[in-house]
N, C-alpha and C positions, 0 to 999 in steps of 0.2 A: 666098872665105872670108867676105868681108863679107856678102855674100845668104844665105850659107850659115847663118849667126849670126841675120839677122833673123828667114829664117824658121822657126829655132829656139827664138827665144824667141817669137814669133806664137803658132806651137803649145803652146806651155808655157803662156802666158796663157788663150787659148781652152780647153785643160785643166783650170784652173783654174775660168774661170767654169763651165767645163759642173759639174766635182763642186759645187762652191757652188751652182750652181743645183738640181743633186741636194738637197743638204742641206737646202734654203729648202724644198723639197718636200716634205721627211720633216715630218712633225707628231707628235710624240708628247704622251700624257697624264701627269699627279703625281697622286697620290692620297696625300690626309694624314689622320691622327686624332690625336686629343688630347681635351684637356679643354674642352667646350661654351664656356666662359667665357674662353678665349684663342685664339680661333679665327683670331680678325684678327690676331692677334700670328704666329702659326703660319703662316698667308697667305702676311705679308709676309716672315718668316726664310725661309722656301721661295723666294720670288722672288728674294732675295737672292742668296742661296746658288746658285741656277742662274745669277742674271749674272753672279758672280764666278768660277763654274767655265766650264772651256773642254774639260767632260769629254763635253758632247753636241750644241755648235754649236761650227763651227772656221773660221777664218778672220775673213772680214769679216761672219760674223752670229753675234746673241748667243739666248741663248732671249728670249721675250715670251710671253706671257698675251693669249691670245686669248677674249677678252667677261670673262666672273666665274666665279670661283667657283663650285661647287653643292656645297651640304649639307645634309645630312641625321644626324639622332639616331640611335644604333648603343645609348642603354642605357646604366645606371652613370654617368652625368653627363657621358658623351663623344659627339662626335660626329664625320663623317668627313665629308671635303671633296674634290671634283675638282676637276681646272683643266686645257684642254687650252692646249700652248704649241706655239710654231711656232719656228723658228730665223729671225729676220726680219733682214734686212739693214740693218746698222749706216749712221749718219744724220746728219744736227748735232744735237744735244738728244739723241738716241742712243744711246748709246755702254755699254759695261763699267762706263766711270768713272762717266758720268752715274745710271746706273741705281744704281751701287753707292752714291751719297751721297744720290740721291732714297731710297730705301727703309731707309736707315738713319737719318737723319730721322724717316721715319716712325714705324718703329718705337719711334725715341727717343722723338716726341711720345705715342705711346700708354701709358707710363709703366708698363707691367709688368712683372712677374721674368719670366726667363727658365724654360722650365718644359719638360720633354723633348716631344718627337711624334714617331711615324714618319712617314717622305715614304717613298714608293715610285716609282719613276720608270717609265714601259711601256720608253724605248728603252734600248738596247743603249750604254753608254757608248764613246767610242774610248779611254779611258785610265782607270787608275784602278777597276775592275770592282770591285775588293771592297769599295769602301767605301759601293757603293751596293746596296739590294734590286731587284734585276730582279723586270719583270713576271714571267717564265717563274718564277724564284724561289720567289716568291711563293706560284703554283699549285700549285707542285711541293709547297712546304709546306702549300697547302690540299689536297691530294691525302691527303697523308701525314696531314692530323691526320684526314682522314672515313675512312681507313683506318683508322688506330687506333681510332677510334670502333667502327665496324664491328668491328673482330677484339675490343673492350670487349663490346661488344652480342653478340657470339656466346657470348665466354666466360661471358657473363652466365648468358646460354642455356643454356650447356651446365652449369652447377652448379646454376641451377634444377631443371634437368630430372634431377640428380645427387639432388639435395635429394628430388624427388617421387620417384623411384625409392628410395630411402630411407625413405621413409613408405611407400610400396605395401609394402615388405618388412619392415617392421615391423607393419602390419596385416594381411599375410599369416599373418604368426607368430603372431599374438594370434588372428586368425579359426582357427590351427592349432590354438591349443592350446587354443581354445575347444569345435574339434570334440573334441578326443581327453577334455575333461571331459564332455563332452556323450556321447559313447561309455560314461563309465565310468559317470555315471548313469543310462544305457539297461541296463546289464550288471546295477547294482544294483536295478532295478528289475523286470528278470526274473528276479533270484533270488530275489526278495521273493513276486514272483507264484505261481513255483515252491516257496517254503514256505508259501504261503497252501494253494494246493492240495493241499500233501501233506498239512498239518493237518485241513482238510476230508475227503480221502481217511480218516485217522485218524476223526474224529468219526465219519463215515457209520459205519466197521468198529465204533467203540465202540457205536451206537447200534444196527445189527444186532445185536449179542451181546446187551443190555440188553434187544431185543424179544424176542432167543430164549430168556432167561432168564424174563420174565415170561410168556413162551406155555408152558414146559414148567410154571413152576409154575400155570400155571392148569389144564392138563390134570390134574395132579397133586390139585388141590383136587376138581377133576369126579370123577375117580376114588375120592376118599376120601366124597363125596357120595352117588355110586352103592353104595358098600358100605355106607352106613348103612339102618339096619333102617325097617321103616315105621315100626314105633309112636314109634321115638326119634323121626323127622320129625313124627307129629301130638304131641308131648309140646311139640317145638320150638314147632309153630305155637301151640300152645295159649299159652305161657305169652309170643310175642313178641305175640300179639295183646290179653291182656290186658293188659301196661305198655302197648301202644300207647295203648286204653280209658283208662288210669291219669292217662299223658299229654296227654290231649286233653281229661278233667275239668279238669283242674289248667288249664290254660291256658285254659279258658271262664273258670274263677275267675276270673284271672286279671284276665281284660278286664274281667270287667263288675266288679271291685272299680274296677278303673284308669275305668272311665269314668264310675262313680259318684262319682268324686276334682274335689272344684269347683275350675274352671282359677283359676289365682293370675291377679291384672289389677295391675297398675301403679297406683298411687296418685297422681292428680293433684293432690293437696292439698300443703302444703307451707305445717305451722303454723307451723313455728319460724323466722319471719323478721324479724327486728328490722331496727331503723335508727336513727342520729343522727345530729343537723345541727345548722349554725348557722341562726339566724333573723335575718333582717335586716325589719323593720317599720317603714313611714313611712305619713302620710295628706296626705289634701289641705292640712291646717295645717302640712305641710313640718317636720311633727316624727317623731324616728327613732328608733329603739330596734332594740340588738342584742342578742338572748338567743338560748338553745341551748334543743335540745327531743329529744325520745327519741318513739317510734313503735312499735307493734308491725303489722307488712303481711301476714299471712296471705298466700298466692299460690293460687291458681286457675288450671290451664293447659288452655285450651280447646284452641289446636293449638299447631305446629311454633311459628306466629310469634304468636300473641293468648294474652295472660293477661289474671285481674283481678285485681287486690292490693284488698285490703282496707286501713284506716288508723285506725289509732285513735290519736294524739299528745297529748304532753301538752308544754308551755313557757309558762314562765312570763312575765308582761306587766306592764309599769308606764306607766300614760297618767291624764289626766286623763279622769273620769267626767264631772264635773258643772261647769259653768261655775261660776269662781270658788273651783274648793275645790284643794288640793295633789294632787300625781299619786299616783294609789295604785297597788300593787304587786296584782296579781293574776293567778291561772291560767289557763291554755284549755285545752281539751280538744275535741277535732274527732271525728267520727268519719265514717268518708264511704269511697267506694271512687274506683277510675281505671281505665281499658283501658289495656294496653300491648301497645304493636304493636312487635314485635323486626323492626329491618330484616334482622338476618341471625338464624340459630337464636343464638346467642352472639356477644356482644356490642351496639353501639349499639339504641337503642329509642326510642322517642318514648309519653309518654302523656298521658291527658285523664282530670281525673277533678271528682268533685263530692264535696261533703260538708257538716257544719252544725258548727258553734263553736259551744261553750258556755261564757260567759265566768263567773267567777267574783266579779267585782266587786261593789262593793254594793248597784249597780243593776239587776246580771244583764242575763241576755238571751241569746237564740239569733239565730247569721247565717248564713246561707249562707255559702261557699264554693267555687268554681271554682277550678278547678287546673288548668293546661299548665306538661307540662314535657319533660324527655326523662334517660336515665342512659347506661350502660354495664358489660354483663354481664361479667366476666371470665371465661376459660374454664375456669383452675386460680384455687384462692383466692391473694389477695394478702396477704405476710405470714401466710400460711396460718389467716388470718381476715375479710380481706375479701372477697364476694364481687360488687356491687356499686356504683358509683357512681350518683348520684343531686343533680339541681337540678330544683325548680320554682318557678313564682312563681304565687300565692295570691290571689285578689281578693273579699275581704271587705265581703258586703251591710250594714256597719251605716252611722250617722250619717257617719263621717267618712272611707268606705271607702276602709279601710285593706287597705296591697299586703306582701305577702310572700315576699321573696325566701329559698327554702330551700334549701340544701344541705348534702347530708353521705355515709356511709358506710353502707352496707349488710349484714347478717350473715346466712347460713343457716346452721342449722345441722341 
């Protein structure tokens, strides 16, 4: 019995380390995510929490972390992390305990809140299944969500394609009922064709009748022709032939009174043309005088755009004559002509003209006069009295050659 015992428990032990050594062989992977910013925190509660649990190393090994970490960014400020762990066999500095008060330190020293993540484990727990996500899990729920994707994506499909069969059948109706107006204005359009014709058919029948009305009475008139006598016929010619005679005196008369008639000609003249203006007068002794003065311009129209005006003005003048004596008051009188060249038939013009002053003072005397200046023809009169404007300036051959600036108002009448 005693040999019998030991080597029962021999084999029992040997059993033991063979699954233990199984276990220490299995490796499985965690996979975490969370928030970027607590990643280390999330790390360390995950190693925690597999050395405190004994739901996937059993016996004398605990899980470990073999090398670090990997992560990677997943999007929306989270990121995911691996870690592959091994079930390593327990040691001095080793242990459940040890590991549970090194990483809870830690985490204390990192001083953050506590903040949810998922851990996913790949193995298979021996206790406790549901409180953990299996890999298979996991799959089965990424299966399931690209499935639903998929049967989304179909049904998608299939009301788009609900949708354009919907529009094809609503522009079917519309191209329907597009043909069937398009029908009724081909219908209206060959009835219209078919009343044109039958009116035309009409016209033609009326216009035959109308031909055979006028053939019968012309046969009619030949026939009353033929039964007239001869002599009535030379009575006829007699008397159409002499009104003809009658009419073809009358109408010699006629002409040769009309061509003896002298042609009317258009009157280029154009006496009744006044004017009045101011006169503005200075001389080289930088003395100035402003009086008003009256004109009578005759016009002359050689063409479209050249006239002559004629000028004969009269205003009055007050200057010193004679060194030493007070200013006296006296008349001028110019009489002189000018070209005027119209830049258009009516309106603006420019002209040059000459003429001789004859002053009235006590001293007398005749001066030349030179004139440029330019006006403006109005087309209708203005105030239905003026017709047009007018400035030039004057340069007077006497002693003190004096300038004159004139402007004023134009009348025809």
């Amino acid at each position: 019995m005693g040999r019998g015992r030991i080597l029962l428990f021999t084999l029992t032990i040997l059993l033991s380390l063979s699954n233990h050594a199984q276990i220490v062989e299995r490796d499985f992977a965690v996979s975490l995510s969370g928030d970027l910013n607590y990643l280390k925190s999330f790390q360390l509660r995950a190693e925690l929490k597999l050395a405190r649990s004994t739901d996937f190393c059993r016996g004398f090994t605990i899980p470990s972390l073999k090398g670090k970490w990997s992560c990677e960014r997943v999007g929306g400020g989270e990121a995911k992390c691996k870690g592959a762990f091994t079930c390593a066999m327990i040691k001095k500095g080793f242990s459940r305990k040890s590991e549970t008060i090194r990483l809870s330190r830690a985490i204390k020293n990192l001083g953050l809140p506590k903040k949810k993540f998922s851990m996913i484990v790949s193995k298979r727990p021996f206790k406790n299944i549901d409180r953990y996500k299996l890999a298979k899990e996991v799959e089965e729920q990424r299966k399931k969500a690209i499935l639903d994707n998929q049967q989304k994506a179909i049904e998608k499909k299939r009301q788009e394609q609900a949708l354009l069969q919907k529009q094809i059948k609503l522009r079917a109706n519309r191209l329907k009922n597009e043909m069937v107006e398009l029908d009724e204005f081909s219908q209206l359009e060959q009835e219209l064709d078919e009343a044109t014709q039958r009116n035309k058919t009409d016209a033609s029948i009326a216009d035959s009748r109308i031909e055979t009305v006028e053939q019968l009475e012309a046969e009619a008139m030949a026939a009353d022709e033929r039964e007239m006598s001869a002599s009535q016929r030379d009575v006829l010619d007699t008397n159409s032939s002499d009104e003809d005679s009658d009419e073809l005196a009358q109408l010699e008369v006629s002409d040769e009174s009309s061509s003896n008639e002298p042609q009317s000609r258009e009157s280029r003249w154009t006496f009744l043309s006044f004017g009045a203006g101011m006169f503005s007068i200075s001389d080289e002794e930088e003395n100035s005088v402003t009086t008003f003065g009256i004109m009578w311009s005759p016009l002359w129209k050689l063409t479209r755009n050249w006239d002559i005006k004629g000028n004969l003005s009269w205003h009055p003048f007050s200057a010193v004559v004679e060194t030493g004596e007070e200013a006296e008051s006296f008349n001028i009188i110019e009489i002189g002509a000018q070209l005027e060249w119209r830049v258009f038939e009516e309106g603006l013009y420019l002209s040059l003209g000459y003429g001789i002053q004859n002053w009235g003072s006590s001293v007398g005397g005749s001066f030349s006069a030179l004139s440029i200046g330019g006006g403006y023809y109005f087309e209708k009169k203005k105030d239905r009295l003026i017709d047009y404007l007018f400035v030039k300036q004057v340069s007077v051959s006497n002693e003190t050659s004096n300038v004159e600036l004139v402007g004023g108002l134009g009348f025809i009448f």
